[in-house]
Z-matrix of the N, CA and C atoms (Angstrom, degrees):
N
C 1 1.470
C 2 1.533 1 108.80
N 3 1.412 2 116.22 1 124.24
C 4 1.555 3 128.19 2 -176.31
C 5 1.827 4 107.84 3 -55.06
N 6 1.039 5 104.94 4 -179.03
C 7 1.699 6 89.52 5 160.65
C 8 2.008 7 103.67 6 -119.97
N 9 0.623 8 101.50 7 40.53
C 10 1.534 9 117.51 8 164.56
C 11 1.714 10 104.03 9 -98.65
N 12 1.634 11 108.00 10 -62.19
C 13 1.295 12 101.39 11 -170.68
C 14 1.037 13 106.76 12 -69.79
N 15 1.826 14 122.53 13 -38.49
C 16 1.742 15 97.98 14 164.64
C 17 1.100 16 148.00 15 -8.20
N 18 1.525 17 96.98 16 -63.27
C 19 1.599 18 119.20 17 -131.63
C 20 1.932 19 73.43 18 -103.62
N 21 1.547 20 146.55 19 -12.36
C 22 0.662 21 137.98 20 169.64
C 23 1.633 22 114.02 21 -85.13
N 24 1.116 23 130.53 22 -11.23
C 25 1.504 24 155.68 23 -175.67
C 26 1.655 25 92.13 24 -79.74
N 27 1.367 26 107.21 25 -73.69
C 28 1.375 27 111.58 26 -171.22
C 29 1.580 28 110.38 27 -63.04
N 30 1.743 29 130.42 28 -29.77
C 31 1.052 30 114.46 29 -169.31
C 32 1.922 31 109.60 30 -85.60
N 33 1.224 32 118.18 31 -21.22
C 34 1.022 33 146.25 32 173.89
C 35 1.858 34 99.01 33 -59.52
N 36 1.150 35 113.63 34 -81.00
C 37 1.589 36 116.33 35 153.25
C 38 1.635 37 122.36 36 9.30
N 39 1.492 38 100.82 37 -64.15
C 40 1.441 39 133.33 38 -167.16
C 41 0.982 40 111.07 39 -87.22
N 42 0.889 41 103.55 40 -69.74
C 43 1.987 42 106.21 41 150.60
C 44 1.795 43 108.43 42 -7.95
N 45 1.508 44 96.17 43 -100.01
C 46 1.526 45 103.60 44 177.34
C 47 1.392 46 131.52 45 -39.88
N 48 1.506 47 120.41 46 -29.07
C 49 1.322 48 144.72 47 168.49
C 50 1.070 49 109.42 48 -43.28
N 51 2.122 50 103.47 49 -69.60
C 52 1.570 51 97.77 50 -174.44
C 53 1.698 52 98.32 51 -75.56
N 54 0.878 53 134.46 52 -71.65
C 55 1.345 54 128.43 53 -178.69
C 56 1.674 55 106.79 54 -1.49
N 57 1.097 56 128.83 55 -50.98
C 58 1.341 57 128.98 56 172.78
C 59 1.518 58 132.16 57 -66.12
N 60 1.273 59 105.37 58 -40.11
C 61 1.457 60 112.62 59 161.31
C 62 1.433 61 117.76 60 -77.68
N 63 1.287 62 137.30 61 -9.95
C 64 1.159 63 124.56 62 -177.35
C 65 1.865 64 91.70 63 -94.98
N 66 1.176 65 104.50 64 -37.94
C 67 1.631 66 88.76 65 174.71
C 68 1.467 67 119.95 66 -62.95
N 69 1.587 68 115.07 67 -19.55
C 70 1.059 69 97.30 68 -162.32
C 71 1.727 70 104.83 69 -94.24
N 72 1.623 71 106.01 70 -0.29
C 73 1.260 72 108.85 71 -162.06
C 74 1.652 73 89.60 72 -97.09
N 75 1.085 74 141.14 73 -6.31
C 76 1.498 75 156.78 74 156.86
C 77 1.444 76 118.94 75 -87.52
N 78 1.173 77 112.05 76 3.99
C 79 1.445 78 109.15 77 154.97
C 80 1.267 79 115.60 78 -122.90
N 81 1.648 80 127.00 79 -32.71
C 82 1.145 81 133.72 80 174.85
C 83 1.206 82 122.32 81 -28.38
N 84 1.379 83 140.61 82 -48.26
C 85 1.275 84 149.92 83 149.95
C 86 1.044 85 114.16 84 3.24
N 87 1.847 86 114.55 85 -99.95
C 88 1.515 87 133.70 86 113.93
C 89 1.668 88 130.82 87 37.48
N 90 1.363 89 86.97 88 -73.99
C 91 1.925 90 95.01 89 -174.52
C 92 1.950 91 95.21 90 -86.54
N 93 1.144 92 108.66 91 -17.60
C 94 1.708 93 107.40 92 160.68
C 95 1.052 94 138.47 93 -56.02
N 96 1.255 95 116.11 94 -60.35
C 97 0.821 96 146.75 95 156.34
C 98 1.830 97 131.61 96 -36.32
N 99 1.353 98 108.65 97 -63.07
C 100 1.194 99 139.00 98 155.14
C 101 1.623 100 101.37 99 -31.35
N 102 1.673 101 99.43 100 -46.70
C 103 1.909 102 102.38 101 -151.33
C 104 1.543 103 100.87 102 -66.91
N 105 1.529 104 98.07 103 -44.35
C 106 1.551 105 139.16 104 -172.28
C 107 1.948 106 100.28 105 -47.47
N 108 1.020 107 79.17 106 -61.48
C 109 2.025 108 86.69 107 -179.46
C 110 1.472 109 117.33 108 -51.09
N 111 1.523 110 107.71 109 -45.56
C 112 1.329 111 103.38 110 -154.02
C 113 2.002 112 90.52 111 -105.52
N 114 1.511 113 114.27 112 -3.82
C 115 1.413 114 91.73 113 166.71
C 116 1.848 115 104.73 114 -131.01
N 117 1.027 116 115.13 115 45.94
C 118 1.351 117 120.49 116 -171.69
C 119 1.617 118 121.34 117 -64.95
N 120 1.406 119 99.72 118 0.12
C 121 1.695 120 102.03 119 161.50
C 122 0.771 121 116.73 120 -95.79
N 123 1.528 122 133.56 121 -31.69
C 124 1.571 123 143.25 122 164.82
C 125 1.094 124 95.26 123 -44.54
N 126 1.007 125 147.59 124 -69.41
C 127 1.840 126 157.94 125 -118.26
C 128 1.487 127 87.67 126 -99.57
N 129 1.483 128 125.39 127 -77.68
C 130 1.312 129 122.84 128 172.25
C 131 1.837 130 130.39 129 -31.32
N 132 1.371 131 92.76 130 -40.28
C 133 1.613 132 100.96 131 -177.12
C 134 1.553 133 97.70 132 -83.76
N 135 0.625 134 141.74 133 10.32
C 136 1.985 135 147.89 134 -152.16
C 137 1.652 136 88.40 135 -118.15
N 138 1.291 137 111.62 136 -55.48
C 139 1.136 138 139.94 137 -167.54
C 140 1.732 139 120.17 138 -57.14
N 141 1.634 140 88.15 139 -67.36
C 142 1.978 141 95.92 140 165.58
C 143 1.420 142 106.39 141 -75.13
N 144 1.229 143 110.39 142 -38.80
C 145 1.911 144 89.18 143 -173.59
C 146 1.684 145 110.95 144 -54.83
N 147 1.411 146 113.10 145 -56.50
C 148 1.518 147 102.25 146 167.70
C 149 1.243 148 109.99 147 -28.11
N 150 1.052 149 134.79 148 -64.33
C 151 1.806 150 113.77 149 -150.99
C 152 1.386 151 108.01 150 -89.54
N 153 1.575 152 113.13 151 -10.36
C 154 1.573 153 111.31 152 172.54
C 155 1.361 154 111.16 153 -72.82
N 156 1.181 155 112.70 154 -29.60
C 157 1.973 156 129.87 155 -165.23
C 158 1.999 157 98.76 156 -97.28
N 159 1.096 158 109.68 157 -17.92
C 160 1.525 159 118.97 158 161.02
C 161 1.690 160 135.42 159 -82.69
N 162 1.524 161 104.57 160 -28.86
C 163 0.886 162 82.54 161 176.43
C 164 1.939 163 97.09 162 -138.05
N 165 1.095 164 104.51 163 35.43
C 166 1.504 165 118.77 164 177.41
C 167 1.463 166 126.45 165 70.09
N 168 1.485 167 121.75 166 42.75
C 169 1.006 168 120.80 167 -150.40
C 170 1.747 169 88.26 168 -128.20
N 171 1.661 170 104.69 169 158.52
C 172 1.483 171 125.35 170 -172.43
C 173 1.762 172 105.75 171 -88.99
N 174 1.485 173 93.47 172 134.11
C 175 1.431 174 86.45 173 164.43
C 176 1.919 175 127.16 174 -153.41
N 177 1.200 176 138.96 175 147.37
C 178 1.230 177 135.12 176 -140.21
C 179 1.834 178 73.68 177 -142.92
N 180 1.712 179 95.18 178 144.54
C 181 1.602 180 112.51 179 -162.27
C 182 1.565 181 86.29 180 -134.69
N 183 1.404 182 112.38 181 140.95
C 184 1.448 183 103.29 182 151.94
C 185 1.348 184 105.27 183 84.32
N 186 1.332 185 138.03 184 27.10
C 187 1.510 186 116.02 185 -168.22
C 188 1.441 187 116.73 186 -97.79
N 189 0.923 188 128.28 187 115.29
C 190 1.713 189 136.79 188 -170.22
C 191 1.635 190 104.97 189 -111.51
N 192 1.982 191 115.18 190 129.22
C 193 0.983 192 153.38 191 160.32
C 194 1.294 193 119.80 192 -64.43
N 195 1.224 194 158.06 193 124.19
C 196 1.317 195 138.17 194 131.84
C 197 1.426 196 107.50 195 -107.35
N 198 1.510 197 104.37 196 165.85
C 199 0.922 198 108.94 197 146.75
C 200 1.520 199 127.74 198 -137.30
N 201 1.387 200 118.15 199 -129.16
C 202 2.054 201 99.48 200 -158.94
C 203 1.450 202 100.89 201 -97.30
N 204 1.501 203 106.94 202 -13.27
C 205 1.966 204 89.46 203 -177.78
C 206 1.821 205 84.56 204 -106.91
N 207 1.361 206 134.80 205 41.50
C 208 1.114 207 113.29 206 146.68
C 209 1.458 208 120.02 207 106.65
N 210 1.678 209 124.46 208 -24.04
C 211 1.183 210 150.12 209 -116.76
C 212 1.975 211 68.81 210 -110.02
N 213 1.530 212 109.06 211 131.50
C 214 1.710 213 108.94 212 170.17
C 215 1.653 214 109.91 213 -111.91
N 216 0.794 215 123.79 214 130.67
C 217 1.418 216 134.13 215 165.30
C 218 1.348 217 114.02 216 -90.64
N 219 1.480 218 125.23 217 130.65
C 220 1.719 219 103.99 218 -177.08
C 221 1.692 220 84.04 219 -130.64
N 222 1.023 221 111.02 220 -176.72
C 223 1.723 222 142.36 221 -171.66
C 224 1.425 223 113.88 222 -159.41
N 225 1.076 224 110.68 223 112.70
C 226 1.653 225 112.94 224 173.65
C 227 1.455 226 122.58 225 -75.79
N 228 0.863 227 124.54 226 -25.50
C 229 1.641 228 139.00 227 168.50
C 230 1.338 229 119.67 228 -175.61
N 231 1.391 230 81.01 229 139.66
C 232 1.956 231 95.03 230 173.91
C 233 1.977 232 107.80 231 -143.44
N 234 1.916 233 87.29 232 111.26
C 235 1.271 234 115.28 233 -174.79
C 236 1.407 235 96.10 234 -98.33
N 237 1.506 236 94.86 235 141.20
C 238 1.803 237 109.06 236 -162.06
C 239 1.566 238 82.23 237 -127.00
N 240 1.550 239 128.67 238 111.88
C 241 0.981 240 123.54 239 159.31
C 242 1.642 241 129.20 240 -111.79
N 243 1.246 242 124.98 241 -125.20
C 244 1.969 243 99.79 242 178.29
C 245 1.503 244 94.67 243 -109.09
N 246 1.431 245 148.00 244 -13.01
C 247 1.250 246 140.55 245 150.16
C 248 1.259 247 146.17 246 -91.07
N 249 1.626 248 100.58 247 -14.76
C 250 1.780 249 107.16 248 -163.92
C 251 1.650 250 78.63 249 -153.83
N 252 1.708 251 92.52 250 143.60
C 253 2.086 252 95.28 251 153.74
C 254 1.498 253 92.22 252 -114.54
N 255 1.707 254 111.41 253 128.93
C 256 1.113 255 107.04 254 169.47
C 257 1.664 256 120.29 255 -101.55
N 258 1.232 257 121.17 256 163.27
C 259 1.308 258 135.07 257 -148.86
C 260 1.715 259 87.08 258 -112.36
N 261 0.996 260 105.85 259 104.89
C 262 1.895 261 95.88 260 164.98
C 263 1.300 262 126.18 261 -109.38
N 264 1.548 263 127.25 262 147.11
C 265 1.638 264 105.14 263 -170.34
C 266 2.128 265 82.10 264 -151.63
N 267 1.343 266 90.39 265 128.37
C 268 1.754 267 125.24 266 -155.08
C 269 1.829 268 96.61 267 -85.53
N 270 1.332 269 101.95 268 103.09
C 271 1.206 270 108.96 269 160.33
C 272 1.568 271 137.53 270 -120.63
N 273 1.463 272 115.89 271 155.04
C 274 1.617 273 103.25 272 175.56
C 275 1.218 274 107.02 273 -119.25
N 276 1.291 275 136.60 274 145.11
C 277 1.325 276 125.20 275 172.41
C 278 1.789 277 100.88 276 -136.39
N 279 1.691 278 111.90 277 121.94
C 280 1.145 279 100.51 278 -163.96
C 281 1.761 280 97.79 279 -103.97
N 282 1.126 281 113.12 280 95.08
C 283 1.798 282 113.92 281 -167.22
C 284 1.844 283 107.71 282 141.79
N 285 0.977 284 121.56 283 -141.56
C 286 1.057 285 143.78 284 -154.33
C 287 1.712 286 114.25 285 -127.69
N 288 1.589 287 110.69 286 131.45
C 289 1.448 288 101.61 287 -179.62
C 290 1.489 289 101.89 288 -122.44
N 291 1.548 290 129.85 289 177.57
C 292 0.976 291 140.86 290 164.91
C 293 1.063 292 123.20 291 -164.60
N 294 2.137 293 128.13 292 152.59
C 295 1.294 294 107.10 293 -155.03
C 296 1.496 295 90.44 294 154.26
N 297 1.782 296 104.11 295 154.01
C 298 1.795 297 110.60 296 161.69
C 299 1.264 298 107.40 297 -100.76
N 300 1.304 299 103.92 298 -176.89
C 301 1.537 300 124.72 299 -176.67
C 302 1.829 301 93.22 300 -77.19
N 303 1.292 302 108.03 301 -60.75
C 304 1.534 303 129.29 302 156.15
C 305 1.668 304 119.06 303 -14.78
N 306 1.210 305 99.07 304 -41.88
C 307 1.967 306 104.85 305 -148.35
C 308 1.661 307 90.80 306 -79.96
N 309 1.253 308 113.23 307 149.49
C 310 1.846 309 122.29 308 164.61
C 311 1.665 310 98.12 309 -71.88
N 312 1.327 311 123.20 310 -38.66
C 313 1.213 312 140.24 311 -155.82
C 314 1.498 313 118.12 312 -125.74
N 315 1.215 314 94.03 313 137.20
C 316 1.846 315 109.92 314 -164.33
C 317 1.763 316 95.02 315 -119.30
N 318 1.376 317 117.82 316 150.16
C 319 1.594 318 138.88 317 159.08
C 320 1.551 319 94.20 318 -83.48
N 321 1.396 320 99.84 319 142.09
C 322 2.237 321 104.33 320 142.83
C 323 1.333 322 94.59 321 -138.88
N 324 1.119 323 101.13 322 153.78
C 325 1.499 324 118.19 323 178.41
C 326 1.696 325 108.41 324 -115.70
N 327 1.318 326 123.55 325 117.58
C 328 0.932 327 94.22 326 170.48
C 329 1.396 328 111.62 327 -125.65
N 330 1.435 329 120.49 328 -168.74
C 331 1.179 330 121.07 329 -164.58
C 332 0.946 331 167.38 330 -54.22
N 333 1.425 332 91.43 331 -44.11
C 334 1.787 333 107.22 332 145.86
C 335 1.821 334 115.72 333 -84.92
N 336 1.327 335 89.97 334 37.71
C 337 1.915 336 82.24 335 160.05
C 338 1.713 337 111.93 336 100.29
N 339 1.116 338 110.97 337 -22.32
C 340 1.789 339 124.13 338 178.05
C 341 1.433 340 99.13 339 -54.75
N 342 1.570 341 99.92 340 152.51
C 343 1.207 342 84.45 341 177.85
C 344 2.066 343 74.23 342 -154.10
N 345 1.374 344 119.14 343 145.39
C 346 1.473 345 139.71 344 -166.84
C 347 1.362 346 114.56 345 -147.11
N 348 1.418 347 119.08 346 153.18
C 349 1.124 348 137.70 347 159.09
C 350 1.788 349 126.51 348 -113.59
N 351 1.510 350 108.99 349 108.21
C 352 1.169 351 141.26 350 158.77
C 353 1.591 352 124.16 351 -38.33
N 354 1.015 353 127.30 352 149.58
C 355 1.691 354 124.99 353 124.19
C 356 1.081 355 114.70 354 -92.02
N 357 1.891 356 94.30 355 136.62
C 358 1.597 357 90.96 356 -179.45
C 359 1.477 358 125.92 357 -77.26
N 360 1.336 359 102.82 358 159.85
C 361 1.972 360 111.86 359 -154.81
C 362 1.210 361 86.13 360 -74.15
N 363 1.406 362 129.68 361 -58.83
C 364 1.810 363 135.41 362 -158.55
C 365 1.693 364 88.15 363 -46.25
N 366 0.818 365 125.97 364 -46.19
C 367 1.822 366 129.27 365 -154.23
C 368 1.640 367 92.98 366 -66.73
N 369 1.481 368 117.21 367 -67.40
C 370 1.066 369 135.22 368 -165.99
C 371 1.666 370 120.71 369 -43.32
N 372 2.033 371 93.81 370 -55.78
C 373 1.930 372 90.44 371 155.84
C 374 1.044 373 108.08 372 -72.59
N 375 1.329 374 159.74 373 -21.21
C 376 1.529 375 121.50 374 -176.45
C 377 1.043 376 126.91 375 -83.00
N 378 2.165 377 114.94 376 2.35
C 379 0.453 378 127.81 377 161.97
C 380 1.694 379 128.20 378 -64.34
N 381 1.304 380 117.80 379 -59.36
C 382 1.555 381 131.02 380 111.70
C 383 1.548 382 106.91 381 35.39
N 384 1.135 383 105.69 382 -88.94
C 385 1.565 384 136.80 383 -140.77
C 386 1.880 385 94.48 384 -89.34
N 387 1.207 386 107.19 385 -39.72
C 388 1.534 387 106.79 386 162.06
C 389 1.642 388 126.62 387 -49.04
N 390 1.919 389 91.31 388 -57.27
C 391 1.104 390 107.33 389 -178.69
C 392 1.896 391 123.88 390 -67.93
N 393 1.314 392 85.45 391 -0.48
C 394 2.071 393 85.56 392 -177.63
C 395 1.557 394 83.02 393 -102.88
N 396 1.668 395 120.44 394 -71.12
C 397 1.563 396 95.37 395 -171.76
C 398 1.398 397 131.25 396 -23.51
N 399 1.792 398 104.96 397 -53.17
C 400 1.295 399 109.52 398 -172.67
C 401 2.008 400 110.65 399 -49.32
N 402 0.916 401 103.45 400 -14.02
C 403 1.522 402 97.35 401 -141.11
C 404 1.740 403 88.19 402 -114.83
N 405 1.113 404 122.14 403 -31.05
C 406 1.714 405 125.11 404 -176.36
C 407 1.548 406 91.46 405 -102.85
N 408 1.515 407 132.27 406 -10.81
C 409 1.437 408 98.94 407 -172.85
C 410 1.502 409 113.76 408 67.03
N 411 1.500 410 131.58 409 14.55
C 412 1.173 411 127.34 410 -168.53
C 413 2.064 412 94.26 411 -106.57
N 414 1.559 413 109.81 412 140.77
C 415 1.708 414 96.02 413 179.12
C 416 1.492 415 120.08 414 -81.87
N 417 1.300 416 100.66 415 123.85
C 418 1.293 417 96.68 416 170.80
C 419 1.465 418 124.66 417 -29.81
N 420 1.089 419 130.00 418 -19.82
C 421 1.446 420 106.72 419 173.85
C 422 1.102 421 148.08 420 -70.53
N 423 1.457 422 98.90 421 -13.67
C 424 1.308 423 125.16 422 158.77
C 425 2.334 424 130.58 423 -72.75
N 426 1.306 425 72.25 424 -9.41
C 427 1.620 426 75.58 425 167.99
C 428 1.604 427 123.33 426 -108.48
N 429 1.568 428 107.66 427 132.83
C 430 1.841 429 101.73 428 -176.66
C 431 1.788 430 94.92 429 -118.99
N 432 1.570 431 106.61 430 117.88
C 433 1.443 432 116.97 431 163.75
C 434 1.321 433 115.18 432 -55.94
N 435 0.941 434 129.88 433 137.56
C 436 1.533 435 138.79 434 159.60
C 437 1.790 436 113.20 435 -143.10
N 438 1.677 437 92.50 436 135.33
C 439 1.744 438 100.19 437 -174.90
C 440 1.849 439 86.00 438 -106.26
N 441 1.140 440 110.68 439 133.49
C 442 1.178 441 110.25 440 167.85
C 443 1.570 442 121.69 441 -135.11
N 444 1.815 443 98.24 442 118.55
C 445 1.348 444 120.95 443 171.76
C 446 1.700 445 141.34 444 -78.20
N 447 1.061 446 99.34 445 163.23
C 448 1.435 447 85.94 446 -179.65
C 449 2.090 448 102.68 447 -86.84
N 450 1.492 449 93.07 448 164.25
C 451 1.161 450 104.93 449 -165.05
C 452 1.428 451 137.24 450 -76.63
N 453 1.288 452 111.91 451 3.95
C 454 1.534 453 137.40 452 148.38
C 455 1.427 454 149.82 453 -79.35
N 456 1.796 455 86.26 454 -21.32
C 457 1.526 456 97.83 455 174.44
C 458 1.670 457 113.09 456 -73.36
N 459 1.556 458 92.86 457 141.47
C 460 1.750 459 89.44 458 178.46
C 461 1.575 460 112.95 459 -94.43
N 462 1.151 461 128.42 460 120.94
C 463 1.440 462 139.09 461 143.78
C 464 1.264 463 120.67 462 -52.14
N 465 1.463 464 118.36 463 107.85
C 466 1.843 465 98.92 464 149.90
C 467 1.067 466 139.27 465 -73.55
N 468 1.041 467 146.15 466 145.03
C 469 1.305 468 137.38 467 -154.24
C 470 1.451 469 134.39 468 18.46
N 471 1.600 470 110.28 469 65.72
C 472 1.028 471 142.08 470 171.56
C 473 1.637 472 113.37 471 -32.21
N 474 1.447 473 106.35 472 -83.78
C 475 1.229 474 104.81 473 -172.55
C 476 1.838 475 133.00 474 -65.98
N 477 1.475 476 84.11 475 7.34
C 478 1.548 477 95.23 476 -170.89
C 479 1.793 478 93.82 477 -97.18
N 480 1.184 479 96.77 478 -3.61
C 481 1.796 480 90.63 479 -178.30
C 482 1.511 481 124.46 480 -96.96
N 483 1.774 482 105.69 481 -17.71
C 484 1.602 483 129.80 482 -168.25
C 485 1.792 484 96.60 483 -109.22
N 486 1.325 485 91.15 484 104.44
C 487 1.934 486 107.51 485 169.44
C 488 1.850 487 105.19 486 -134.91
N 489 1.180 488 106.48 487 151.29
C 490 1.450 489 100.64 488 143.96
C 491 1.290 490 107.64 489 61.79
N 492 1.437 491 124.67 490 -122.57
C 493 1.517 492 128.19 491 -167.09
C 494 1.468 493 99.81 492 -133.42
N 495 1.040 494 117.67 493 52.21
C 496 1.603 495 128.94 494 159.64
C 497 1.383 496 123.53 495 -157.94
N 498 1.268 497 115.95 496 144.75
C 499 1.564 498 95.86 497 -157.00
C 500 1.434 499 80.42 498 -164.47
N 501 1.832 500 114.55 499 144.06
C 502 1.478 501 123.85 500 155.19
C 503 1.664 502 108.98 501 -132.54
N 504 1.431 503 82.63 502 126.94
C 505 1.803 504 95.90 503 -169.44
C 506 1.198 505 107.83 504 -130.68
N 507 1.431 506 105.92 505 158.79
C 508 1.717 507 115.66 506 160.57
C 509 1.795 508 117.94 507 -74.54
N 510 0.967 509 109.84 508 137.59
C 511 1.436 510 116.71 509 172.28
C 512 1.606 511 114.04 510 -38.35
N 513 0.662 512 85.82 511 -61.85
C 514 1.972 513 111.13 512 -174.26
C 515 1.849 514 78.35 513 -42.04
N 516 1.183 515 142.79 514 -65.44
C 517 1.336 516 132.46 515 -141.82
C 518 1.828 517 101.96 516 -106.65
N 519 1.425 518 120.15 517 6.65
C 520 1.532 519 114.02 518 178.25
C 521 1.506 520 120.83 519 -59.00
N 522 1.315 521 118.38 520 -40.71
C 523 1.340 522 138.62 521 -177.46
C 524 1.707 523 94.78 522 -46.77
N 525 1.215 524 117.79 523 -78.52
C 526 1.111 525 112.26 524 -179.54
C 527 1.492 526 123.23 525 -80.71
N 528 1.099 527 144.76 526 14.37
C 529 1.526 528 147.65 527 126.77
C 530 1.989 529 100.92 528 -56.17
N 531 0.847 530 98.30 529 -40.76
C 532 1.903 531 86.18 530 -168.29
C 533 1.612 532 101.36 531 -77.54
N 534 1.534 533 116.79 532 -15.33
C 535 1.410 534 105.71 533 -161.61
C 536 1.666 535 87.41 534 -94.51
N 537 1.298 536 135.44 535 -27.25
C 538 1.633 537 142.92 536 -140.70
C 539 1.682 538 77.32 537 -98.64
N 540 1.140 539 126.29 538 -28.82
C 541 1.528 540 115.21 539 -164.73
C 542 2.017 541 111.89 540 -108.33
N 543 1.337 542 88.25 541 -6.85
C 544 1.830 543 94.64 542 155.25
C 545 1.149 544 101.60 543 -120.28
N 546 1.030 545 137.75 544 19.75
C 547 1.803 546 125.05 545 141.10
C 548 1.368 547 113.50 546 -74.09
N 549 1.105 548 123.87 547 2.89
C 550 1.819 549 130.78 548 -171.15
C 551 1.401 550 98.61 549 -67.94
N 552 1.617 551 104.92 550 151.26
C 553 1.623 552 105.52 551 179.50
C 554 1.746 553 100.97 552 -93.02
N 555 1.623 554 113.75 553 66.22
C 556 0.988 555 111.78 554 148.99
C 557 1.800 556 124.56 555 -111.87
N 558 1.240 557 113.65 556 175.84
C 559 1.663 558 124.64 557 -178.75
C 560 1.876 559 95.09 558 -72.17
N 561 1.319 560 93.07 559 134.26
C 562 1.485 561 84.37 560 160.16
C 563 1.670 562 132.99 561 -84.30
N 564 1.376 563 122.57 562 165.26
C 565 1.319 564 119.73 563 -173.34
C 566 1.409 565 114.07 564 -64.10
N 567 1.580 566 110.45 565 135.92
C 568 1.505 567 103.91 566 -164.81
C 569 1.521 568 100.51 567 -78.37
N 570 1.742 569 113.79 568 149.00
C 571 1.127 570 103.47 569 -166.75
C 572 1.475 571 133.14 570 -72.79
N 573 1.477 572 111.28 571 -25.60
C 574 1.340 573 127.57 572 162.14
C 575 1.143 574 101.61 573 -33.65
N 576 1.861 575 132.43 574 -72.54
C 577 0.887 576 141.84 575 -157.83
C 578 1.299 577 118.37 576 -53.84
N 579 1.612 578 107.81 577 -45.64
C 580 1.931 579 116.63 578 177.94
C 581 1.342 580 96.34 579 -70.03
N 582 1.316 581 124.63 580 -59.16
C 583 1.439 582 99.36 581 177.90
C 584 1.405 583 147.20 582 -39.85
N 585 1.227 584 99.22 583 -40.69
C 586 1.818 585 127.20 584 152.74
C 587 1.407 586 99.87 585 -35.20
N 588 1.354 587 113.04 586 -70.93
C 589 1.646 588 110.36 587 -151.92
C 590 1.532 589 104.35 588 -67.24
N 591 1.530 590 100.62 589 -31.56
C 592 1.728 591 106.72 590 -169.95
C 593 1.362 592 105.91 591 -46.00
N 594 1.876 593 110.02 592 -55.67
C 595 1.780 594 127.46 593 -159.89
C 596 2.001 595 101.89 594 -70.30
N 597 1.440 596 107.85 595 -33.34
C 598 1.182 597 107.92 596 158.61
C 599 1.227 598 148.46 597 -52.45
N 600 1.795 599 107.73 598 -64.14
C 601 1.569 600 97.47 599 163.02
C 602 1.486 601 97.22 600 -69.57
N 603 1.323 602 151.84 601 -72.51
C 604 1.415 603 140.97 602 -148.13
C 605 1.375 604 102.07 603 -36.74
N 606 1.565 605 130.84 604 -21.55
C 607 1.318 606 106.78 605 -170.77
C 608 1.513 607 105.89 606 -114.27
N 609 1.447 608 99.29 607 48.13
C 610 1.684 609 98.86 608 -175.43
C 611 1.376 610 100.17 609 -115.41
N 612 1.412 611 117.30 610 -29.25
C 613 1.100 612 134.66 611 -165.21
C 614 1.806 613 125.72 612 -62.87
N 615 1.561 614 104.34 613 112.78
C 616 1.401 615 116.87 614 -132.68
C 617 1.167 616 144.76 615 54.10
N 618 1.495 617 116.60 616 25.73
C 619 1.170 618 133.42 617 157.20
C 620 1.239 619 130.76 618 -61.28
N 621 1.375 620 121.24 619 169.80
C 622 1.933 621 110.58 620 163.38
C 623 1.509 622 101.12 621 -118.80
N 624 1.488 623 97.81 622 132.22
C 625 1.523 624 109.29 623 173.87
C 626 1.450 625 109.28 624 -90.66
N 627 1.485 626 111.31 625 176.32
C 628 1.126 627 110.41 626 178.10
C 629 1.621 628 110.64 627 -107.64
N 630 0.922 629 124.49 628 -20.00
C 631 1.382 630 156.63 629 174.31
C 632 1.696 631 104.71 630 -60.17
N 633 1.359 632 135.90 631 132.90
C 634 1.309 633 124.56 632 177.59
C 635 1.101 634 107.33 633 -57.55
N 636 1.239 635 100.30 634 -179.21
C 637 1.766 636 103.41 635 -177.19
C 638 2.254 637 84.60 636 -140.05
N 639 1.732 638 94.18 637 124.09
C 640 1.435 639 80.34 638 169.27
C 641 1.619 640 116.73 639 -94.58
């Protein structure tokens, strides 16, 4: 073999090489996305454990309510950190949402043209968030709702929906929503007390309450 045809072997090579990475860097998006949709609790739970395992904070996955006619309440996570335990509840929305803080009822739009009516998520944890006070005796003030989305969906009027102790965010941005909301010039939770609440709800979990369950 000459070194002409080599050097045509190898450029040919390179050729196909990049040819491959540029496709793959033009679909990647795409095949992300895709991954994102169909395992978006994985991705989410990937997500809070980092910052629970970062910055030393407790956390309970999975916690399910019943009660006696049957009715299940679930909770996707509850991160107990040194000011707030927040209440998280795992959503995907593949399109577009819309809606008040106010409304029982939310729009999504999605992509190919659908267009649906929701209950809204914010409503739903505070519903949540009622139902653990009620039930631990712990004060609500200490709990911050958060619905958390994936990071493409569009909100309208986003910031008019996140005040106070309720909040709907993208994943991609929780880390720093949880850090901006224990920077507050409040006392932190005494620890006896979080511990309390921790051994409490943890030991509710698949229990039957007596309390409805919405």
């Amino acid at each position: 073999m000459s070194m002409n045809d080599l050097l045509k072997i190898i450029f040919i090579s390179l050729c196909v090489i990049l040819a491959l990475f540029l496709i793959f860097l033009l679909f990647f998006p795409f095949i992300r996305r895709s991954y994102i949709f169909h395992n978006f609790k994985k991705v989410y739970y990937k997500k809070i454990n980092n910052i629970v395992l970062n910055n030393d904070y407790l956390l309970i996955n999975d916690l399910t309510l019943n009660d006696r006619d049957g009715k299940i309440c679930t909770i996707d996570h509850l991160v107990f950190a040194q000011k707030y335990i927040y209440v998280i509840k795992d959503r995907y929305y593949r399109g577009g949402v819309s809606g008040k803080k106010e409304d029982n009822v939310w729009l999504f739009y999605g992509k190919q043209g659908q267009r649906e009516e929701f209950e809204n998520p914010m409503n739903i944890n505070k519903k949540r968030i009622d139902k653990l006070a009620n039930i631990t005796h712990f004060d609500k003030e200490y709990f911050i709702s958060i619905v958390l989305i994936n990071n493409d969906c569009v909100i309208k009027n986003l910031k008019s929906l996140n005040s106070g102790d309720s909040y709907i965010v993208p994943y991609g941005k929780l880390n720093s929503l949880i850090k901006t909301i224990e920077s507050r010039d409040v006392a932190p939770i005494e620890q006896k007390g979080l511990e309390k609440a921790v051994l409490e709800i943890a030991a509710l979990k698949g229990k039957n309450v007596n309390d409805e369950i919405e």
